[in-house]
DSSP file (Angstrom, degrees, kcal/mol; ACC not computed):
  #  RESIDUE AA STRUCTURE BP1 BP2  ACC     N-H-->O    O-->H-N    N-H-->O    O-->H-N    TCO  KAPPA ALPHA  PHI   PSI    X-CA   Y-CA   Z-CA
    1    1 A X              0   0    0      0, 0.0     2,-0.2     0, 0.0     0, 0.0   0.000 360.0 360.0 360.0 176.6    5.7   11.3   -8.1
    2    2 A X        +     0   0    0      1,-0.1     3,-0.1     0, 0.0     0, 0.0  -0.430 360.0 169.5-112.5 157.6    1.7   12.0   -9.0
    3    3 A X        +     0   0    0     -2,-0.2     2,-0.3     2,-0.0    -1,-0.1   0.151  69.2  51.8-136.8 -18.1    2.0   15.6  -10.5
    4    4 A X  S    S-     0   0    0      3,-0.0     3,-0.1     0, 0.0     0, 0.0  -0.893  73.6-145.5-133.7 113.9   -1.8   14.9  -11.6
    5    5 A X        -     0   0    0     -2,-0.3     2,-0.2     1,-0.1    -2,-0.0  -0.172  34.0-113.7 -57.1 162.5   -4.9   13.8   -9.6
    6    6 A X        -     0   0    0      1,-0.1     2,-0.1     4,-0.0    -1,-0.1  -0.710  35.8-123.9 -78.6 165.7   -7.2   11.6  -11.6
    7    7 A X    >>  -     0   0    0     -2,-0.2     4,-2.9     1,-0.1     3,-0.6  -0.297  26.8-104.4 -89.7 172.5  -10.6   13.7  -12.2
    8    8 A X  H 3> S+     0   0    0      1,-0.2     4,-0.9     2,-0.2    -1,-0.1   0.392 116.7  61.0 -85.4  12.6  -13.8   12.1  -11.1
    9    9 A X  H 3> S+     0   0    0      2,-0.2     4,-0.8     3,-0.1    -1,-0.2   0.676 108.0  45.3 -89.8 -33.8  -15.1   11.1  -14.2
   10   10 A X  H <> S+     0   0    0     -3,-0.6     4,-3.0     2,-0.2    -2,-0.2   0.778 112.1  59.2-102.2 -33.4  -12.0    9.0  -14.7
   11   11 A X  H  X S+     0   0    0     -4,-2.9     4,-2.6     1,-0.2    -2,-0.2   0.923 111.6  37.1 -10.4 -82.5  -12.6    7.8  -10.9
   12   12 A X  H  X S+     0   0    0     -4,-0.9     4,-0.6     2,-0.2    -1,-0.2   0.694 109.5  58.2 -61.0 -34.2  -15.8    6.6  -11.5
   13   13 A X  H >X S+     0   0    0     -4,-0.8     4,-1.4     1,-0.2     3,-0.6   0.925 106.0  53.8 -76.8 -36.8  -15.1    5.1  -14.9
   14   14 A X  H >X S+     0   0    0     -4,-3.0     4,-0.8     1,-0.2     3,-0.7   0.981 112.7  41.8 -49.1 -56.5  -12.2    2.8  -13.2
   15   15 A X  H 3< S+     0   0    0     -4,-2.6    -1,-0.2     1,-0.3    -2,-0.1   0.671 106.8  62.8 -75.8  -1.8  -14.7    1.2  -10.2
   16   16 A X  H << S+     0   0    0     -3,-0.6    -1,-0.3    -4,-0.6    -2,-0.2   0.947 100.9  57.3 -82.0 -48.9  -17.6    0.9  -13.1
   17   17 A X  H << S+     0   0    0     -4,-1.4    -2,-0.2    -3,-0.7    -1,-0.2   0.711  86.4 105.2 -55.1 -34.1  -14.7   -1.6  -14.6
   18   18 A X  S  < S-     0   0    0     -4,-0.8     2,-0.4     1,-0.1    -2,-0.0   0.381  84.1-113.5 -29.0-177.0  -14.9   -3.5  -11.6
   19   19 A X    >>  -     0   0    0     -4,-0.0     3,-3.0     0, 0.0     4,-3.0  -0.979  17.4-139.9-150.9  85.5  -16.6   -6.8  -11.7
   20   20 A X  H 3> S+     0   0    0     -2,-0.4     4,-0.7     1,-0.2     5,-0.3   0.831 104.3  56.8 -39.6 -33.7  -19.8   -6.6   -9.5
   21   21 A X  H 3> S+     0   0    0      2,-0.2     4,-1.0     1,-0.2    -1,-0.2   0.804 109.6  47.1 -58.7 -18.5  -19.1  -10.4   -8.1
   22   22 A X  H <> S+     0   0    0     -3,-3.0     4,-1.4     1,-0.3     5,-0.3   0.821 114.1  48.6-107.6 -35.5  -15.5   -9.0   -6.9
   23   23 A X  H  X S+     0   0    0     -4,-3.0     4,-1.6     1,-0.2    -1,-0.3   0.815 108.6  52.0 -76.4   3.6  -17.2   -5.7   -5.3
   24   24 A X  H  X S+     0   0    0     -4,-0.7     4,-1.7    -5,-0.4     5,-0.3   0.732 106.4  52.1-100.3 -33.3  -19.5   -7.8   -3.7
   25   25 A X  H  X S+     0   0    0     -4,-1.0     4,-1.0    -5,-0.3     5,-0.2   0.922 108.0  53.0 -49.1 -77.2  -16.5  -10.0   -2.2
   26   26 A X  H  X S+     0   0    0     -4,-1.4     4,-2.8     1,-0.2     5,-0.3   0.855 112.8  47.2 -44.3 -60.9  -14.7   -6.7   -0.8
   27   27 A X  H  X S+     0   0    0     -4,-1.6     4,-1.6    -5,-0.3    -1,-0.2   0.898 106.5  51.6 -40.6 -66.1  -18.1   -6.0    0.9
   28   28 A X  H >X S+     0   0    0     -4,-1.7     3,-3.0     2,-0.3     4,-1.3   0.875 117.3  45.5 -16.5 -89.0  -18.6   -9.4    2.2
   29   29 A X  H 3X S+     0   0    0     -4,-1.0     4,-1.5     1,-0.5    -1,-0.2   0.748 107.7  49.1 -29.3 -59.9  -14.8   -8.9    3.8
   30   30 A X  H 3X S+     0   0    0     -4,-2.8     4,-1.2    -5,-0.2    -1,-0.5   0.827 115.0  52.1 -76.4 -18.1  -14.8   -5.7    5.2
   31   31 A X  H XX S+     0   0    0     -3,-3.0     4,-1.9    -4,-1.6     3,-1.5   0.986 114.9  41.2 -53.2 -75.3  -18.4   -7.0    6.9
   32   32 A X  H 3X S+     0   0    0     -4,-1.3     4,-2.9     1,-0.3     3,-0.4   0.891 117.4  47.8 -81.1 -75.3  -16.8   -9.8    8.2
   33   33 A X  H 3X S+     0   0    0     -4,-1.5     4,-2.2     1,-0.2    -1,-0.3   0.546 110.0  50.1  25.9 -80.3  -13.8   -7.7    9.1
   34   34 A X  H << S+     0   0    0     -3,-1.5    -1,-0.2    -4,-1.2    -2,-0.2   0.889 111.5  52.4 -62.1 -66.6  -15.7   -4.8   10.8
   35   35 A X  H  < S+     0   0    0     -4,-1.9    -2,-0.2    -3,-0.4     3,-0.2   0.807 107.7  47.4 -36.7 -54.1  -17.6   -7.6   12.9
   36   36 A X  H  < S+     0   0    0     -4,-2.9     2,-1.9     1,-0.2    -2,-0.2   0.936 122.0  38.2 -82.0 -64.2  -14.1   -9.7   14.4
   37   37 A X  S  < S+     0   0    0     -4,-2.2    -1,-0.2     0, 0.0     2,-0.2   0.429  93.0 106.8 -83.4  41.5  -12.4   -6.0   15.6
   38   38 A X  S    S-     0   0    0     -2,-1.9     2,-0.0    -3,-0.2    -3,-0.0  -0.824  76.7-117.2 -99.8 155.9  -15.7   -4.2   16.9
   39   39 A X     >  -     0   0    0     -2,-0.2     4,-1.3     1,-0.1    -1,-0.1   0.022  30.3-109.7 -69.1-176.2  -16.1   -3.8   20.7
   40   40 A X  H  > S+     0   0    0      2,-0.1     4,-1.1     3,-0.1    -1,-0.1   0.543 126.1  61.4-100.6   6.4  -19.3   -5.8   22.1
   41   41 A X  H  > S+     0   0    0      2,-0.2     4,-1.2     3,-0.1    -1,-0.1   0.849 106.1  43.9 -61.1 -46.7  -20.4   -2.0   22.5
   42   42 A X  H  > S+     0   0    0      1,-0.2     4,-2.2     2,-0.2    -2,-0.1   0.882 113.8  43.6 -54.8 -52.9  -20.1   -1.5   18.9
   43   43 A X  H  X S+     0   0    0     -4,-1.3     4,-2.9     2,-0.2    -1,-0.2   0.912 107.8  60.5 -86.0 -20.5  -21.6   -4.3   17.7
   44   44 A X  H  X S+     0   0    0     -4,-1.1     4,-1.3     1,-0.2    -1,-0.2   0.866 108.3  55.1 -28.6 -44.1  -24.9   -3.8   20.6
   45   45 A X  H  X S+     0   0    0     -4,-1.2     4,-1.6     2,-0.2    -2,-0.2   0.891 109.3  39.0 -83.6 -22.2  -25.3   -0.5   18.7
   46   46 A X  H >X S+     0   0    0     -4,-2.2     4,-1.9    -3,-0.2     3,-0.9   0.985 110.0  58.8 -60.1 -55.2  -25.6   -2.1   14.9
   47   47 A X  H 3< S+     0   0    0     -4,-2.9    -1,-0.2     1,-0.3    -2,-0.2   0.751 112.8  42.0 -74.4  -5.5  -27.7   -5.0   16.0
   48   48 A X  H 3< S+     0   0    0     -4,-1.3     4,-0.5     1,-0.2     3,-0.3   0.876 112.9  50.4 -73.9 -30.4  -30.4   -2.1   17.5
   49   49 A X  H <X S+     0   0    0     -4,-1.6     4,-1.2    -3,-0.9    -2,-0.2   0.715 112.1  46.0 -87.4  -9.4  -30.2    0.0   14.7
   50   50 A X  T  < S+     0   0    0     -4,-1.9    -1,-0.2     2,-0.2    -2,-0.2   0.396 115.3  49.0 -79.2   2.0  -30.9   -3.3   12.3
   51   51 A X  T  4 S+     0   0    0     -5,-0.4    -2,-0.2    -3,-0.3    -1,-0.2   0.691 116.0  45.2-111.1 -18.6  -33.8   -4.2   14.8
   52   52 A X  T  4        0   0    0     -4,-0.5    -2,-0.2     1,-0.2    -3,-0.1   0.768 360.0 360.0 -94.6  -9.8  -35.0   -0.3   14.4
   53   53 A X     <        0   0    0     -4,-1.2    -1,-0.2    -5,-0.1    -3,-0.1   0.516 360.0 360.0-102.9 360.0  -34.6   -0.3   10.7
């Protein structure tokens, strides 16, 4: 069992370790991801708010 959270210093210092190539994969993925299970309601409302922004 956890008996101790990590703090958020130690948080942050773990995802800094990260690789920027490999967080930019996980983005990529959940995009792609996000895209295949959205309704066609869902995805009507991104592509307006990418045509108003």
């Amino acid at each position: 069992m956890i008996f101790e959270w990590e703090t958020e210093k130690e948080r942050l210092l773990k995802f800094i370790k990260i690789p920027p190539k490999k967080k930019l994969e996980w983005l990529r993925q959940m995009n792609e991801f996000i895209v295949k299970s959205s309704s066609k309601r869902d995805k009507l409302i991104r592509w307006k708010l990418r045509k108003i922004l």
